[in-house]
Legacy VTK file of the C-alpha trace (Angstrom):
# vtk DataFile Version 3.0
C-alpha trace
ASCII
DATASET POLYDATA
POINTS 199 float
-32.737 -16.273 17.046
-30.771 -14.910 19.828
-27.849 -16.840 18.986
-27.558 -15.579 15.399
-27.609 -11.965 17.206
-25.050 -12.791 19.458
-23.117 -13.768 16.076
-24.182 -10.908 13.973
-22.879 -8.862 16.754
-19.542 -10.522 17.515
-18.748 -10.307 13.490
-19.498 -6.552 13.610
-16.266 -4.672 12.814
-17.666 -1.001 13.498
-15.240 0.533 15.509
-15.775 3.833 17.403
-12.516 6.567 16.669
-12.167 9.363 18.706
-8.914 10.402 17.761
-7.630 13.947 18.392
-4.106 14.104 16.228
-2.208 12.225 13.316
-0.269 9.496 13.826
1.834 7.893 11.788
3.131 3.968 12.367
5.468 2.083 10.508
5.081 -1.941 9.642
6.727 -4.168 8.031
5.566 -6.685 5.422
7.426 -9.743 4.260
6.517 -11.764 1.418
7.901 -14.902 1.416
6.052 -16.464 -2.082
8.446 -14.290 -4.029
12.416 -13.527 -4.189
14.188 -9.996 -4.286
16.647 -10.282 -6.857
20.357 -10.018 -6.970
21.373 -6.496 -8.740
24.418 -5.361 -8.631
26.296 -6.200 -4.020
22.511 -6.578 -3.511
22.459 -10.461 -3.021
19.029 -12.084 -3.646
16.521 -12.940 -1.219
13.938 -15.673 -0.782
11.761 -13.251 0.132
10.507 -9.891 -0.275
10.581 -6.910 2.732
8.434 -3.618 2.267
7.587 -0.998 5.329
4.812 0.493 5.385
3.645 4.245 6.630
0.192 4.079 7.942
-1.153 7.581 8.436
-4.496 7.746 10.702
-5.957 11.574 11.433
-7.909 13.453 13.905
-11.279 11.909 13.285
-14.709 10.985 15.071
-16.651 8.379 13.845
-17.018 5.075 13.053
-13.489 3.912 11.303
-15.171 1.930 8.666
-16.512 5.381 6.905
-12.598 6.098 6.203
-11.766 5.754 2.665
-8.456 3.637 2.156
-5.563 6.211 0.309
-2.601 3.709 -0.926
0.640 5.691 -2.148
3.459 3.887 -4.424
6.763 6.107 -4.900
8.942 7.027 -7.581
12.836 6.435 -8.325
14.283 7.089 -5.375
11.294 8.136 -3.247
10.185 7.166 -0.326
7.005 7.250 2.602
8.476 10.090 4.483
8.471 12.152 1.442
4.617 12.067 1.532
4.099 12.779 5.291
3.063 16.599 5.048
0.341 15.469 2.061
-0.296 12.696 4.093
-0.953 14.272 7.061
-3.225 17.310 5.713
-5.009 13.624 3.069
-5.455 11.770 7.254
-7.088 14.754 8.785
-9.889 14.912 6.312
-11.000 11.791 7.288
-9.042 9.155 4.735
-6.359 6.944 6.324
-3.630 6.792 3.964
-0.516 4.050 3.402
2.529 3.772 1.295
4.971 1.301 0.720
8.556 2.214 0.531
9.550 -0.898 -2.751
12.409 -2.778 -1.461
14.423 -1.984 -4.933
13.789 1.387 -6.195
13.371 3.826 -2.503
15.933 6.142 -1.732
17.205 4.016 0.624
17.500 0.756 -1.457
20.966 -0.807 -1.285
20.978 -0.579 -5.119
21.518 2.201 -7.628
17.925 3.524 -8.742
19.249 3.280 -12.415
19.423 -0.531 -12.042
16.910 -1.326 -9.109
14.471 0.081 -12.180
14.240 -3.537 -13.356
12.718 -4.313 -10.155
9.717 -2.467 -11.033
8.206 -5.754 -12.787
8.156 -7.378 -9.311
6.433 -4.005 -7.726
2.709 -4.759 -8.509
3.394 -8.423 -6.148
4.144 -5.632 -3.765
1.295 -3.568 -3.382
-0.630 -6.283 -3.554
0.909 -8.352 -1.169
0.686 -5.131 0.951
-3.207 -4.658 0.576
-3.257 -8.033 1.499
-1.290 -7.075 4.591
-3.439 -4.076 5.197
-7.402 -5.729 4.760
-5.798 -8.214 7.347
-5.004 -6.267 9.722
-8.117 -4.476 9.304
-10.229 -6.978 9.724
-7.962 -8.818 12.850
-9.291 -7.822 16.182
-6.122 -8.032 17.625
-4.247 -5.384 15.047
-4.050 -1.939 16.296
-5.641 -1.359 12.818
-8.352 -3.108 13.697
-11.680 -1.526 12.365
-9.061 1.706 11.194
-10.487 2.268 7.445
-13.193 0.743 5.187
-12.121 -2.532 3.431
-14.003 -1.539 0.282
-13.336 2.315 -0.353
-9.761 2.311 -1.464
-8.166 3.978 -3.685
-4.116 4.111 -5.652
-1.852 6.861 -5.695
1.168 6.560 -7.505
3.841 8.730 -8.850
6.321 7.778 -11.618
7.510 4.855 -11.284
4.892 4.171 -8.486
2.647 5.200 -11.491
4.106 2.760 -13.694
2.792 0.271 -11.255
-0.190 1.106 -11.079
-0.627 1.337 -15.098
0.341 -2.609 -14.217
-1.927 -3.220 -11.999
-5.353 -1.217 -12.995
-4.336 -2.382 -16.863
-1.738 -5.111 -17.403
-3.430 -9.011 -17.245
0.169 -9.636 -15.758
-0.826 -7.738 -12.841
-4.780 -6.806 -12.436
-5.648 -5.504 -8.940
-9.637 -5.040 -9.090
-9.757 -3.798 -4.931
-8.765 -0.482 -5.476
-12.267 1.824 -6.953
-10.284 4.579 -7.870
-6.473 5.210 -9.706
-4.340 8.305 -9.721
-1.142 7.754 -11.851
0.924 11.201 -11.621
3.468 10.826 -14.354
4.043 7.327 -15.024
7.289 6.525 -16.036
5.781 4.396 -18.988
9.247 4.079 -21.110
9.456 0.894 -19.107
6.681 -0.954 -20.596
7.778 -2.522 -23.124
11.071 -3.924 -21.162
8.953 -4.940 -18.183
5.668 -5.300 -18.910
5.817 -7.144 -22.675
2.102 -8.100 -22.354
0.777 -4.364 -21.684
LINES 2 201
40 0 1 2 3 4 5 6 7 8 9 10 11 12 13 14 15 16 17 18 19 20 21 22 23 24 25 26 27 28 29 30 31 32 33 34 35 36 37 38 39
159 40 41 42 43 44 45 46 47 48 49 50 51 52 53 54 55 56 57 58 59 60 61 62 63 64 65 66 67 68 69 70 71 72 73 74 75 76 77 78 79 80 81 82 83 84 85 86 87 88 89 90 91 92 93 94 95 96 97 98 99 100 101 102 103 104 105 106 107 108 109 110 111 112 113 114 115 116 117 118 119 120 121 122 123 124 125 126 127 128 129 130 131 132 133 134 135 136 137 138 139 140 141 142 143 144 145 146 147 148 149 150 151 152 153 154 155 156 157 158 159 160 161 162 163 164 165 166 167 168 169 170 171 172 173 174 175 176 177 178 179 180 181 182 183 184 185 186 187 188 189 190 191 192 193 194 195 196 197 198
């Protein structure tokens, strides 16, 4: 009996925060099962790079009560364009990420107008970033350790971010069933036909 304590407790990931301002850190996530293609000098890849913004607030508590925020960009967009909405989204008590897509953010070494095709290859990305994410969540050695609930999360995405997540909350391509909740602001949804045949 007081071994299976001793094992309930070591498998306990509530983590007391007592955290008095936002912070903001930047990662990096590679995914090597898939390529980044070649569009126009842009050579292609064997893998795929994303960084992600991880915005924590002030907050006291027990990290596992934070709700999970995950923001996808538009054409041309990018993480820091969401910092003073993430900021005042972190320091009412929801930890928030976004992924800057390796083809279509403003600093992409493509043209937005063709990095669009890209956009096929985007759902791969937020998933392979909430992969990424309930990792390092659940890793004891992560600074993110025990952050933000691995359940309560929810998608953000704007234009062409919410074209991905029409993919991935709808398309059998692409189904993501993690996230509980989906705001699509505007989704660029021209595309689907082109990208998505199968929506």
């Amino acid at each position: 009996m007081f071994l299976l304590l001793l094992i309930a407790i070591g498998c306990n990931r509530e983590v007391w925060i007592e955290q008095q301002e936002t912070t903001v850190q930047i990662y990096e996530v590679i995914d090597t099962t898939r390529i980044t293609p070649a569009i126009q000098e842009n050579t292609e890849s064997p893998q795929r790079r994303m960084e992600l913004w991880v915005w924590t607030g002030a907050y006291t508590g027990y990290g596992s009560e934070r709700p999970l925020l995950f923001m996808a960009h538009g054409g041309g967009g990018h993480p820091e364009k969401f910092d003073a909405f993430a900021t005042e989204i972190a320091n009412q008590g929801v930890v928030v990420a976004a992924v800057a897509f390796p083809l279509t953010n403003q600093y992409a070494p493509v043209d937005i107008v063709y990095g669009v095709v890209d956009v096929a290859n985007q759902p791969g990305d937020v998933t392979a970033s909430l992969d990424w994410l309930l990792e390092a969540v659940s890793n004891r050695k992560h600074e993110l350790y025990g952050q933000f609930s691995d359940v309560q999360l929810a998608y953000l995405g704007h234009s062409l971010g919410g074209q991905t997540g029409l993919a991935l909350s709808r398309y059998s391509c692409c189904f993501e069933n993690r996230f509980q909740a989906w705001i699509l602001a505007a989704p660029f949804t021209y595309l689907n036909d082109t990208l998505f045949p199968d929506h």
